[in-house]
C-alpha angles and dihedrals in degrees: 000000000000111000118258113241148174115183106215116229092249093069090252116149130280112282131218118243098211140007088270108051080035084057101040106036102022104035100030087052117027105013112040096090083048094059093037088055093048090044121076114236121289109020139145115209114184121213108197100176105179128200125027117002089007130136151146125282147157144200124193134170117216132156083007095295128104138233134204110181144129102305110271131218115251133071125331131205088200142007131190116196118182132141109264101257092058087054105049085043076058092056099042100054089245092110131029098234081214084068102044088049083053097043087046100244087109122056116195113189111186139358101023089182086073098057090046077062101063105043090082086059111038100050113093093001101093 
């Protein structure tokens, strides 16, 4: 299935419509060297988006390469759980993920050091 796109009128990059396409297209493709970087060896974050576009994915860093794929069962060092519309707020830049944890929309179960991470990464970049 073709990705889902709207190109802004700034000349920013093509943004993802929804966690999944935002998973499987963005971060899969233009994003993934940039969270491992962000992310120690040998980690497991969980993503759980709920409601429409939503999904379940990991990323995990192991042997110094990283993997985006479906969420796996076994141990996790970090999971994120949000609806679908808060994260993709997050990854826009339209909403601090350190706000929406505070307010309640963002769950964060684990190592919250990890989230913190990837902030730096996620905003802007869908």
């Amino acid at each position: 299935m073709p990705m889902q796109t709207e190109r802004t009128g700034t000349g920013s990059p093509l943004m993802a419509q929804d966690p999944r396409l935002f998973f499987e297209e963005t971060l899969g493709s233009r994003l993934l060297r940039r969270v491992g970087d962000a992310l120690p060896e040998d980690v497991v974050v969980g993503f759980q988006i709920t409601g429409p576009g939503g999904g379940d994915w990991q990323v995990s860093t192991v042997a110094g390469r990283t993997r985006l794929e479906p969420l796996q069962a076994g141990p996790r060092d970090c999971t994120v759980r949000c609806p679908a519309d808060v994260f993709m707020d997050i990854v826009r830049g339209n909403l601090d993920a350190r706000d929406a944890f505070l307010d309640g929309r963002l769950r964060l179960l684990g190592d919250i050091g990890l989230a913190l991470r990837l902030q730096s990464v996620l905003p802007s970049a869908a």
